[in-house]
Each structure stands twice: as structure tokens, then as C-alpha cells.
C-alpha positions as CSV (number, residue, x, y, z in Angstrom):
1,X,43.9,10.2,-8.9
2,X,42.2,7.5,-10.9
3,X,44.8,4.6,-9.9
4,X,43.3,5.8,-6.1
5,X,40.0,4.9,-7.0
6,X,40.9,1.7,-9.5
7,X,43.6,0.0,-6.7
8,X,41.2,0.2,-4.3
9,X,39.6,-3.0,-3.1
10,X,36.1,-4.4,-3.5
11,X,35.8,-3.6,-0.1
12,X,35.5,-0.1,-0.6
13,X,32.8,-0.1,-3.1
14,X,30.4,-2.5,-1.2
15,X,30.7,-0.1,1.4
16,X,30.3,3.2,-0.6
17,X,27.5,1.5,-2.2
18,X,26.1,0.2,1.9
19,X,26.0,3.8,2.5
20,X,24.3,4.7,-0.4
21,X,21.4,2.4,0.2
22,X,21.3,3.5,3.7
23,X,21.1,7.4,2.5
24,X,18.5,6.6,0.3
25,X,16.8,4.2,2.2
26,X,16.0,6.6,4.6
27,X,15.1,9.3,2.6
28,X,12.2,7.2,1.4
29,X,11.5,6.0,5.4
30,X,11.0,10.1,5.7
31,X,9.4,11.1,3.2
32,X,6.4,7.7,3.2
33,X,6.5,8.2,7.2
34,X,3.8,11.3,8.4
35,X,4.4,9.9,12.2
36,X,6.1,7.0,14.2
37,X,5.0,4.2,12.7
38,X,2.3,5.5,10.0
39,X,3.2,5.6,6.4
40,X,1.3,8.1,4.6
41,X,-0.3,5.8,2.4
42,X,-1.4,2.2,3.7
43,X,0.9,-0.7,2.9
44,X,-0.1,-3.4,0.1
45,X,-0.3,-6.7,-0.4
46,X,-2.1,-8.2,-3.5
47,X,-2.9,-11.5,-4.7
48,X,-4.3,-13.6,-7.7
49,X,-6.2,-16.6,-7.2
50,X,-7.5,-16.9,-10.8
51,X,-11.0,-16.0,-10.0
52,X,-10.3,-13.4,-7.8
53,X,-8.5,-10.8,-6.7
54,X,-7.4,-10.7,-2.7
55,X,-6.0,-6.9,-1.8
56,X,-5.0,-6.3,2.0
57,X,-4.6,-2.9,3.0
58,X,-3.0,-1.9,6.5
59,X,-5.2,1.0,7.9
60,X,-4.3,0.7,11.5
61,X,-6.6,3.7,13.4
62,X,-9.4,3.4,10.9
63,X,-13.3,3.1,10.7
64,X,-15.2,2.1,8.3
65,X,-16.6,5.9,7.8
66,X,-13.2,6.9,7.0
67,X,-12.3,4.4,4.1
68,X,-13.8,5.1,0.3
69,X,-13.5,1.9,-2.1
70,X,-14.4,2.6,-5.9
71,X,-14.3,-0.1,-8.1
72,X,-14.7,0.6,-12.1
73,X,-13.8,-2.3,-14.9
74,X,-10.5,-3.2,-14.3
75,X,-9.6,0.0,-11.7
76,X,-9.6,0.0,-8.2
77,X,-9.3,3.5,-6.0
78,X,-8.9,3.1,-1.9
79,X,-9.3,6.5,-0.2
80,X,-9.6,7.1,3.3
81,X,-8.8,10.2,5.7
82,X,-7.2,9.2,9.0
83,X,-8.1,11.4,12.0
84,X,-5.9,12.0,15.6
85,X,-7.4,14.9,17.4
86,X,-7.5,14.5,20.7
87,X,-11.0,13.8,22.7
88,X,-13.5,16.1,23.7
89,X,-12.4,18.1,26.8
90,X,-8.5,17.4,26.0
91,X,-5.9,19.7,25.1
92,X,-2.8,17.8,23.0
93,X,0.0,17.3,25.2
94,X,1.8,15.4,22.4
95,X,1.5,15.0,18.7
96,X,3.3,12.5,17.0
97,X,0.0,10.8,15.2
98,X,-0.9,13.0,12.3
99,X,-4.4,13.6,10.8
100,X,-4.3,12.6,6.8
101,X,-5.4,11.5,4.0
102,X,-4.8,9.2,1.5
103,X,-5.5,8.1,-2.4
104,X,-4.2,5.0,-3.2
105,X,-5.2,4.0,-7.4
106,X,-4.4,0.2,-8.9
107,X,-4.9,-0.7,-12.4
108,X,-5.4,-4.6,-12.2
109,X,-5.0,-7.5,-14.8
110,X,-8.7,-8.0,-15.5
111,X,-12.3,-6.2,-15.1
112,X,-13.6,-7.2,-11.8
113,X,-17.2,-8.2,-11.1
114,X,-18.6,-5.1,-9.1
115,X,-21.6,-6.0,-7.8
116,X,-19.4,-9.1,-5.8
117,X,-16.9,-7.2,-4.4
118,X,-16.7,-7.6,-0.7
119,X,-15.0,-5.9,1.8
120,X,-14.0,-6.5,5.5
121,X,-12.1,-4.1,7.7
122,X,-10.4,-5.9,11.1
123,X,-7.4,-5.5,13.5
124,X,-6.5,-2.8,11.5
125,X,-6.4,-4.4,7.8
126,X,-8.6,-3.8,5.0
127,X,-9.1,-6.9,3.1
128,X,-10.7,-6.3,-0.7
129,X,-12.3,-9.7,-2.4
130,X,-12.3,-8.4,-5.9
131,X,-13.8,-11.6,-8.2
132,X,-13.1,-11.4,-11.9
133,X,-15.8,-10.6,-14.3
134,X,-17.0,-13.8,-16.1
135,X,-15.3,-12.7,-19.6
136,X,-12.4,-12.1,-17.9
137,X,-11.9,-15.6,-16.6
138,X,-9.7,-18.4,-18.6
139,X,-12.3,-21.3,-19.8
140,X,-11.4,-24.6,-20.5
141,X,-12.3,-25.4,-24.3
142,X,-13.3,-29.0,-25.1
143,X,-12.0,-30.7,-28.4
144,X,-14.5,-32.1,-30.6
């Protein structure tokens, strides 16, 4: 039985292991996804300038109502509660958009500067300017 599995080629196992990743690979796809096109949590990206940090959330559907920011030494919290109902004097014919919400925590490198933070919220991305607090930045130290 083993000399089966040993003589096969490499072949075999690249695609054992293909169908593996796809398996799994959509299990995740599920179990993120809440609708078409909607992952239950926003999508990421983050970045580090040196005196900043730049986070970009993707919050396609959402106001500005709907969206919580806390910002606390060096943790950041992004909250928000997305809404489909349908309009006043509607019935649903169709659901596929889900009403949810959302709690998304980062614990970043540094404290950030809270009373600098700004946010901006456009085309459906929520862009976070977190700037470093003053201690936390690297200074250049002059030899005497």
C-alpha cells in the first residue's frame, strides 16, 4: 500500500495539495462572506510612514453614522454596523445584502497621537491618519 503512495509522481501531490488549498480556500471565502461581495469584516490595508500611521478600511455601503473609531495609546478599535433594509414603502423582493456588524481591534507598533488622528470616509474606503506620539518617534542624536 505504501509503495502506491511512495511510486507515485510529484504530480500527484501538487495536485492533492491544489485541491487542498482550493477546499480550504473556500471554506474561508464562506465563512468571511455574509453576501455577494461583502466580507463580514472590512478588508485592511496598513501602512508605516515613520511619523504616521496610514489604515484603509473598505466599507463599501457605509455612512459616517455607522462607523465607530476608538483610538487609546498604541490600540486602535474600528466598529461599524452595516444596514440593507429595504426603503420605506418596499417589501424585499431579494436579499442577498445582509444587515451586520462589525469589530475590527489592531494593536500597532507605537502610541499614536489622539488628538491628531484624522479620518476621511470616500468611494467606500475608510482612510485612518494615525500620527505617532512625539516619544514614540526615532530622533536623530548629535555627537558632541
Amino acid at each position: 500500500m505504501w509503495t502506491r503512495v511512495i511510486n507515485r509522481g510529484p504530480g500527484d501531490l501538487d495536485l492533492f495539495r491544489a485541491q487542498l488549498n482550493r477546499l480550504f480556500g473556500d471554506f474561508d471565502d464562506s465563512y468571511r462572506s455574509f453576501g455577494k461581495g461583502y466580507a463580514s469584516t472590512p478588508y485592511t490595508n496598513m501602512f508605516d510612514n515613520g511619523d504616521a500611521f496610514i489604515l484603509q478600511a473598505e466599507v463599501p455601503g457605509m455612512s459616517r453614522e455607522d462607523l465607530q473609531i476608538k483610538v487609546q495609546g498604541n490600540y486602535l478599535e474600528l466598529s461599524g454596523n452595516r444596514k440593507a433594509e429595504a426603503p420605506e414603502g418596499y417589501k424585499a423582493h431579494r436579499v442577498e445584502r445582509r444587515s451586520a456588524s462589525f469589530t475590527r481591534s489592531f494593536t500597532l507598533s507605537s502610541d499614536v497621537d489622539v488628538e491628531k488622528v484624522e479620518a476621511e470616509l470616500g468611494d467606500g474606503i475608510l482612510t485612518l491618519t494615525l500620527p505617532k506620539a512625539e516619544a514614540a518617534k526615532a530622533k536623530q542624536i548629535e555627537i558632541k
